[in-house]
Gaussian input, Z-matrix of N, CA and C with variables (Angstrom, degrees):
# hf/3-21g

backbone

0 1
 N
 C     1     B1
 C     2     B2     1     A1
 N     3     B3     2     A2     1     D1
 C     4     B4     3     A3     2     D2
 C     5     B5     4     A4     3     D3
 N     6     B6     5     A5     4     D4
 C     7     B7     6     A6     5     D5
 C     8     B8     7     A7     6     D6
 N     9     B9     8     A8     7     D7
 C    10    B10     9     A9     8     D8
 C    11    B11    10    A10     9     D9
 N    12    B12    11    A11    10    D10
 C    13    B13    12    A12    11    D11
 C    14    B14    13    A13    12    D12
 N    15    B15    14    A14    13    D13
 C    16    B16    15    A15    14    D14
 C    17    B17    16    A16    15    D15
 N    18    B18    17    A17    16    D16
 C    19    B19    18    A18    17    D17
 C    20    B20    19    A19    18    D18
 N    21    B21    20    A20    19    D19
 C    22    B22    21    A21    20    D20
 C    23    B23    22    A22    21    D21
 N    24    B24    23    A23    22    D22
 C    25    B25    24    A24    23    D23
 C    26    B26    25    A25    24    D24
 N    27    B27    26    A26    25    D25
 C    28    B28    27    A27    26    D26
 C    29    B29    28    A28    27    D27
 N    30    B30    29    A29    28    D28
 C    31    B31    30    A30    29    D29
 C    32    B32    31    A31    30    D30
 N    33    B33    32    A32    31    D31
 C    34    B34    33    A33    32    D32
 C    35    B35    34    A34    33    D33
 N    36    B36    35    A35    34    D34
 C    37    B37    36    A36    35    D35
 C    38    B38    37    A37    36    D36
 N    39    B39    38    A38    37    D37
 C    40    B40    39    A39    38    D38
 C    41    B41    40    A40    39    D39
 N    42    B42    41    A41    40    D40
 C    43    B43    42    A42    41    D41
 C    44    B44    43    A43    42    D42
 N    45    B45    44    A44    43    D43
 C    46    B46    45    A45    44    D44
 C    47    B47    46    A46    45    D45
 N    48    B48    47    A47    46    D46
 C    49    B49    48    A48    47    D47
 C    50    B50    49    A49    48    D48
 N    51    B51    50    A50    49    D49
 C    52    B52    51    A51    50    D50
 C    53    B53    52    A52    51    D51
 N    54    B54    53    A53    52    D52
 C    55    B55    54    A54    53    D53
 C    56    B56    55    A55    54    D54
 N    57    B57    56    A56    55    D55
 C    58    B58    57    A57    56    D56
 C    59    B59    58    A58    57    D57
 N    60    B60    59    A59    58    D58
 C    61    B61    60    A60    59    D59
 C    62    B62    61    A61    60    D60
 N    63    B63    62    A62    61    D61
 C    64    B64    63    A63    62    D62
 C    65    B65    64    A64    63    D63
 N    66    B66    65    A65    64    D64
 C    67    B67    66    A66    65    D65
 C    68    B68    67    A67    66    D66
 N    69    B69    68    A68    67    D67
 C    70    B70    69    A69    68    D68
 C    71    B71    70    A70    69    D69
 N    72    B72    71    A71    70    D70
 C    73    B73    72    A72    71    D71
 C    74    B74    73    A73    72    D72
 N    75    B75    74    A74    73    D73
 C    76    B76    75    A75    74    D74
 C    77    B77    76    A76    75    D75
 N    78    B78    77    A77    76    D76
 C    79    B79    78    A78    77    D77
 C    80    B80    79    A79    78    D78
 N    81    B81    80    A80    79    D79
 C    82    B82    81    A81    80    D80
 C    83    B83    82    A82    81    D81
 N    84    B84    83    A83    82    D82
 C    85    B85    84    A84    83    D83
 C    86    B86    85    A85    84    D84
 N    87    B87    86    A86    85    D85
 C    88    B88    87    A87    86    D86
 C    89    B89    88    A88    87    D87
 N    90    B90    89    A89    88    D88
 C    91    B91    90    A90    89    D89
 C    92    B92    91    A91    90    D90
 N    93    B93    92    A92    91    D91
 C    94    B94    93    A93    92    D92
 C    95    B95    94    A94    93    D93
 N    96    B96    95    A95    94    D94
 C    97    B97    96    A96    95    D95
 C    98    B98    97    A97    96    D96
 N    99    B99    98    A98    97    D97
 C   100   B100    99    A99    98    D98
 C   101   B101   100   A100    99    D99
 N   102   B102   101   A101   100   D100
 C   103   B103   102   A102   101   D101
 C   104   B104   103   A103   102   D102
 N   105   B105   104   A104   103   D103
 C   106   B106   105   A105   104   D104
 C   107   B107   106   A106   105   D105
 N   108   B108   107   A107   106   D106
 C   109   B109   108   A108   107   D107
 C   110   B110   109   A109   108   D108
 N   111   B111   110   A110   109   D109
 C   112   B112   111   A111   110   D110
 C   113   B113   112   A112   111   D111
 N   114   B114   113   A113   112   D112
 C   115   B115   114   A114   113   D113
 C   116   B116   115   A115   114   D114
 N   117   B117   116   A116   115   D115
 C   118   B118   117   A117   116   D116
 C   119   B119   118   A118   117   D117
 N   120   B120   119   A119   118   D118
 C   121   B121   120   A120   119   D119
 C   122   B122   121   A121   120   D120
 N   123   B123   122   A122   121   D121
 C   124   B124   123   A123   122   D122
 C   125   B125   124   A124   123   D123
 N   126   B126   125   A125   124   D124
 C   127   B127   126   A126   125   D125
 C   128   B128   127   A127   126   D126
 N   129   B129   128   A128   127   D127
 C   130   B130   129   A129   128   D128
 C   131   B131   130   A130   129   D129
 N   132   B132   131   A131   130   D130
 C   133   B133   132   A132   131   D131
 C   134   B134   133   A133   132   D132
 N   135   B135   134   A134   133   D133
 C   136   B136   135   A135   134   D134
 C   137   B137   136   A136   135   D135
 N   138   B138   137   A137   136   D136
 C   139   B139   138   A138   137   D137
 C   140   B140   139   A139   138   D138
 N   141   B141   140   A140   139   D139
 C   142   B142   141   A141   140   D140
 C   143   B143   142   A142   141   D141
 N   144   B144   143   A143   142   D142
 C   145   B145   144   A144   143   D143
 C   146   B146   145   A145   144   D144
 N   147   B147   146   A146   145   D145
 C   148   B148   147   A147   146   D146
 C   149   B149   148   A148   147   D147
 N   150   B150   149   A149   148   D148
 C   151   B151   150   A150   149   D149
 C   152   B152   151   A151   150   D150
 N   153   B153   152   A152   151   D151
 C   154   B154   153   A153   152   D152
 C   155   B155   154   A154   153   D153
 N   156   B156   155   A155   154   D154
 C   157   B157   156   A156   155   D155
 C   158   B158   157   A157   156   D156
 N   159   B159   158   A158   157   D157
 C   160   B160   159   A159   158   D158
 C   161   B161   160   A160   159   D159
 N   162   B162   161   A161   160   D160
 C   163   B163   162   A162   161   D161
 C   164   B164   163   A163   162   D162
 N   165   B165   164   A164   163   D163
 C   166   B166   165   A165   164   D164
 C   167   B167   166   A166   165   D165
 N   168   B168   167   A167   166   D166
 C   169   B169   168   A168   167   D167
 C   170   B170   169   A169   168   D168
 N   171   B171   170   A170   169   D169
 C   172   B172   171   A171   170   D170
 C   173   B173   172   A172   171   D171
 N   174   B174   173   A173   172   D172
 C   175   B175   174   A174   173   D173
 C   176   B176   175   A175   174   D174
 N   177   B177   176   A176   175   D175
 C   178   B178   177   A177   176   D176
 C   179   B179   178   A178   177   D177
 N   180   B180   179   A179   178   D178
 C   181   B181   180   A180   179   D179
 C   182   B182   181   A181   180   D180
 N   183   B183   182   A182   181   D181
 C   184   B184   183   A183   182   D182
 C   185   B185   184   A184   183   D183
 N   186   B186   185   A185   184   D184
 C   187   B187   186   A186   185   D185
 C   188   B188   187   A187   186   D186
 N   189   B189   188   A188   187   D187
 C   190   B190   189   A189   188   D188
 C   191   B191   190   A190   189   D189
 N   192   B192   191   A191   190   D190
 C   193   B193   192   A192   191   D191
 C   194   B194   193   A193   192   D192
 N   195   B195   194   A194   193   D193
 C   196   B196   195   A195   194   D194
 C   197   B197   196   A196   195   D195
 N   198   B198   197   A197   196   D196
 C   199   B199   198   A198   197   D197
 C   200   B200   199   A199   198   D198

   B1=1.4484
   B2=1.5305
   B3=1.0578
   B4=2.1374
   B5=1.4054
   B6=1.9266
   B7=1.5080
   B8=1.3127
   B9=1.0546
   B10=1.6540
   B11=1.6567
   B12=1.4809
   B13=1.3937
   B14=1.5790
   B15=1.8491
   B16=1.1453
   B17=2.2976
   B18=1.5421
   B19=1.5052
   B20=1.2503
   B21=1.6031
   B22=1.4156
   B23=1.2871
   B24=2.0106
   B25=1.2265
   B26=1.3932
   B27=1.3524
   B28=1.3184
   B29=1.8875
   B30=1.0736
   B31=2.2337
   B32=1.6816
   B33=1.6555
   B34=1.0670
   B35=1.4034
   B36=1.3617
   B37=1.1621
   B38=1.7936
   B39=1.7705
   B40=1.5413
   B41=1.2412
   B42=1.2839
   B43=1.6019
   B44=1.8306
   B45=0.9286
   B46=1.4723
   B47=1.1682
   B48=1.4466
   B49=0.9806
   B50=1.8605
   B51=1.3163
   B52=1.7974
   B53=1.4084
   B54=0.9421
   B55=1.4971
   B56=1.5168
   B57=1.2100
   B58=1.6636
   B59=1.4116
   B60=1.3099
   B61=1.7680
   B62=1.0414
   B63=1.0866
   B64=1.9740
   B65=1.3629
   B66=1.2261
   B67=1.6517
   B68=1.4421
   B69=1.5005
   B70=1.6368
   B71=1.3712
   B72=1.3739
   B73=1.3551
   B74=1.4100
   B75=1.3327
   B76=1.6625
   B77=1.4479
   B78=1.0801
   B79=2.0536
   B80=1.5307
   B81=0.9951
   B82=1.4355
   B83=1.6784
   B84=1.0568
   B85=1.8535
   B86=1.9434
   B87=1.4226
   B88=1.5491
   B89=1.5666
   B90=1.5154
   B91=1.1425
   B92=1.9256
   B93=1.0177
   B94=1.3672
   B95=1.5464
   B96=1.0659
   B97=1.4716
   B98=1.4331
   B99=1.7574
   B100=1.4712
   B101=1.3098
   B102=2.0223
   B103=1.3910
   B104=1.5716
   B105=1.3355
   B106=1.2802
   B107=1.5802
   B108=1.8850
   B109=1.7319
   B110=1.6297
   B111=1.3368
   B112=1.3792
   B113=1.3983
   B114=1.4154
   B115=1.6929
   B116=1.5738
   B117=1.2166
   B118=1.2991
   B119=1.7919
   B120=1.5673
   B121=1.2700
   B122=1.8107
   B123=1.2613
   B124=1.4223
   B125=1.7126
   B126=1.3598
   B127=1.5798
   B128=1.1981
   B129=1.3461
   B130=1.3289
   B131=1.3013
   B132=1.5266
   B133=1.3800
   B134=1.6110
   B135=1.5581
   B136=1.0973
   B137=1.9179
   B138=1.2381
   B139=1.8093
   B140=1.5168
   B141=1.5149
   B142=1.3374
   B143=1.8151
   B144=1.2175
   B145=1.3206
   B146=1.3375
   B147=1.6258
   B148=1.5278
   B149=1.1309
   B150=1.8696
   B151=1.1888
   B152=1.7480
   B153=1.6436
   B154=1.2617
   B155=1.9806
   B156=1.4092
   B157=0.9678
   B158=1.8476
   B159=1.3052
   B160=1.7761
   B161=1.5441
   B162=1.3669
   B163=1.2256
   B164=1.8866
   B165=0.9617
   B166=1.7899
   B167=1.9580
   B168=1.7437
   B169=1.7854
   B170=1.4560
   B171=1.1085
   B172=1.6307
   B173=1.5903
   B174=1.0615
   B175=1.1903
   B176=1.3163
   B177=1.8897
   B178=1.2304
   B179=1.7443
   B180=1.1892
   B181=1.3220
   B182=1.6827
   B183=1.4764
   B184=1.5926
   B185=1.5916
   B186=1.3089
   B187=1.2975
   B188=1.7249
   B189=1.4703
   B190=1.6492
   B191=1.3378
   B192=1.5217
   B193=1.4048
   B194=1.6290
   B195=1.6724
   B196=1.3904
   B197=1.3095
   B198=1.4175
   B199=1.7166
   B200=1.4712
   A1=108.89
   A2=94.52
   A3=98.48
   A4=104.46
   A5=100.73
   A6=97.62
   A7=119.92
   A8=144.55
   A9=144.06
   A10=88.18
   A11=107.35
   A12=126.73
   A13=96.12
   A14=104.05
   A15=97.22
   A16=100.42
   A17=115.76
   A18=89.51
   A19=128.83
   A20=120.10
   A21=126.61
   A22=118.63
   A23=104.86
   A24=92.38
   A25=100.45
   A26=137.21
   A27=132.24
   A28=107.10
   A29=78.64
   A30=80.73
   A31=112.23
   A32=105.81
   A33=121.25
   A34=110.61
   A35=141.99
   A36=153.50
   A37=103.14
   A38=120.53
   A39=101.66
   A40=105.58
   A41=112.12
   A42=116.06
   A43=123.13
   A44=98.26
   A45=111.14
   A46=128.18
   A47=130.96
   A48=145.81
   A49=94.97
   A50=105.17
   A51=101.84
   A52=112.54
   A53=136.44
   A54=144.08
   A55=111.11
   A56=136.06
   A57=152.37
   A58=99.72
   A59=154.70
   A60=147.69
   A61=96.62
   A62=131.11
   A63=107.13
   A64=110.25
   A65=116.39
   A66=106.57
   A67=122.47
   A68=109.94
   A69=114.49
   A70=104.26
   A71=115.04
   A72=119.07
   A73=91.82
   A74=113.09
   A75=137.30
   A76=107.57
   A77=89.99
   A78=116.14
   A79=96.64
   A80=131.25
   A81=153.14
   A82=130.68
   A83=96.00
   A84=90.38
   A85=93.99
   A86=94.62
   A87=115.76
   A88=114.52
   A89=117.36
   A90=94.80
   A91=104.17
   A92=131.36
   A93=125.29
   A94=121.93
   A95=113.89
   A96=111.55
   A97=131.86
   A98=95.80
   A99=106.52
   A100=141.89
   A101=92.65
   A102=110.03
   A103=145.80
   A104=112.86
   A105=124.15
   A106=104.94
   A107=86.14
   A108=90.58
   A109=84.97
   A110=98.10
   A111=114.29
   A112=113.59
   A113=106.72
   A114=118.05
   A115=91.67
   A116=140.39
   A117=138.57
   A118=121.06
   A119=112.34
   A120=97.25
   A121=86.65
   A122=107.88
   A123=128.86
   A124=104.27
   A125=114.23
   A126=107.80
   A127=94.70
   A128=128.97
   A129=163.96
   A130=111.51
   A131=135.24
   A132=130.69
   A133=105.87
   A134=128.61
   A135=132.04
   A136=98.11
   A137=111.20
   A138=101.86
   A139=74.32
   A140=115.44
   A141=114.16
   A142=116.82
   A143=107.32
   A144=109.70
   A145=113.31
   A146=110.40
   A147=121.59
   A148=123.21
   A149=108.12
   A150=120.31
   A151=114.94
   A152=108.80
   A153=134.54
   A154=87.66
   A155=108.91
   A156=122.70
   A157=131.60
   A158=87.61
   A159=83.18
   A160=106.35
   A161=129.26
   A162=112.54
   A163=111.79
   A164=89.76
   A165=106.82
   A166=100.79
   A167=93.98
   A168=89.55
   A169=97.51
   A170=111.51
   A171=101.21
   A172=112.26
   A173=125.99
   A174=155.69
   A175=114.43
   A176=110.11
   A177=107.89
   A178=75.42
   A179=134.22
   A180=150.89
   A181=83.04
   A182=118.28
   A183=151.89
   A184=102.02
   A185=101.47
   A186=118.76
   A187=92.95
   A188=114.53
   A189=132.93
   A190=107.60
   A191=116.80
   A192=150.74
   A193=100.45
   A194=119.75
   A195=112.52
   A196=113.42
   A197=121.60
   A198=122.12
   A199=84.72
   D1=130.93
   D2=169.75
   D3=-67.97
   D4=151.35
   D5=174.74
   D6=-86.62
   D7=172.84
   D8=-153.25
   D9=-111.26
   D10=141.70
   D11=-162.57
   D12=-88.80
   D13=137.72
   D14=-154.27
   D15=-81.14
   D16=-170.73
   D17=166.54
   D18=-60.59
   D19=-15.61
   D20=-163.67
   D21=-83.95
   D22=-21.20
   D23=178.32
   D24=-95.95
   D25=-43.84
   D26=175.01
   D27=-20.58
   D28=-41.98
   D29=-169.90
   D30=-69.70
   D31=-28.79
   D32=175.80
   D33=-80.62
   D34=-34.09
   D35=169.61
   D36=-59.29
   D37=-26.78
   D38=175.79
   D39=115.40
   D40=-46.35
   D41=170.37
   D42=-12.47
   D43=-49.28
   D44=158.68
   D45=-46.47
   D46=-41.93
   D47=-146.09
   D48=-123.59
   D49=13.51
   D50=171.33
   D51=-82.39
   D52=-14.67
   D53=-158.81
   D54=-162.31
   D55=64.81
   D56=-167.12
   D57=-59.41
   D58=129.65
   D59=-172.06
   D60=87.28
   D61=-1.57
   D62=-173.14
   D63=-78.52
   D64=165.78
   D65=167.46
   D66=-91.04
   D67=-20.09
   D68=174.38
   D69=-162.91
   D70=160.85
   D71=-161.60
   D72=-164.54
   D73=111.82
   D74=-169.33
   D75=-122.47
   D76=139.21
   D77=170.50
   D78=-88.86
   D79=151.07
   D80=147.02
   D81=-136.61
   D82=177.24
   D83=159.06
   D84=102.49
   D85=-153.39
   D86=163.01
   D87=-85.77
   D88=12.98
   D89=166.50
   D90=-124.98
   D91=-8.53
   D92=137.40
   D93=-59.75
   D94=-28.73
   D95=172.18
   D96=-71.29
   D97=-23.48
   D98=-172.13
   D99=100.65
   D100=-20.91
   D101=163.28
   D102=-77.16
   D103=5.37
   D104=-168.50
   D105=-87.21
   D106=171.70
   D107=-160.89
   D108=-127.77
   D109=-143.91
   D110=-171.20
   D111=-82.42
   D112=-32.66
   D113=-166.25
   D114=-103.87
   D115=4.25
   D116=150.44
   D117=-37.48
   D118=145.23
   D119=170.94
   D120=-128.32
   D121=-174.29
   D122=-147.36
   D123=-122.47
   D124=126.36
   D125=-159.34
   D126=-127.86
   D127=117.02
   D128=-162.94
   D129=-95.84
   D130=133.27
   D131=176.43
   D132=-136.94
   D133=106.40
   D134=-160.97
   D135=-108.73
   D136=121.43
   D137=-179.03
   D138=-117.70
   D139=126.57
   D140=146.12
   D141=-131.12
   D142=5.18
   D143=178.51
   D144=-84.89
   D145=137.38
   D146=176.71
   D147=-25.67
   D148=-68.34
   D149=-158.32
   D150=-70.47
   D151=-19.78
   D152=-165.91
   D153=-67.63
   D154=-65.88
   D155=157.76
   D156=-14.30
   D157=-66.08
   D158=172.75
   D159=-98.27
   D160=19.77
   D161=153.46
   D162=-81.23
   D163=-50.12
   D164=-167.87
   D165=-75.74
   D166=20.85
   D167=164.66
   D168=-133.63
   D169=-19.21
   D170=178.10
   D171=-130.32
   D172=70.10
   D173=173.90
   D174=-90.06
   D175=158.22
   D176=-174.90
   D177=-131.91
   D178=136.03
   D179=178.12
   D180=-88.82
   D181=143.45
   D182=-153.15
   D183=-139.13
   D184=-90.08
   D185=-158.94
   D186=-135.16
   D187=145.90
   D188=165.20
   D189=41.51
   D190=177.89
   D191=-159.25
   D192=-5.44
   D193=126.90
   D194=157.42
   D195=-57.26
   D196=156.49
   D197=-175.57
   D198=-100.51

């Protein structure tokens, strides 16, 4: 298994720089997890909308994962 890229290189790789204004820009999948291989692809999460924005700041967490 390949090792999972740490945040520093992801940032160094540009990833960052896919969507410039956004408010967050997340890795997921098997390759935040650590599990990906060669024939893996790479799953991208771009929030750049406002309203997206002030949900995921004034939130009341329910059930699972902190945002």
């Amino acid at each position: 298994m390949v090792p999972a890229p740490s945040g520093s290189s992801i940032r160094c790789a540009g990833i960052e720089e896919i969507a410039p204004g956004s408010i967050a820009v997340a890795i997921y999948g098997s390759t935040a997890a650590g599990t990906f291989d060669e024939q893996s692809d790479i799953d991208i999460l771009v929030i750049g909308d406002p309203f997206v924005a002030s949900v995921l700041r004034n939130h009341v967490l329910v059930a699972g994962a902190a945002l």
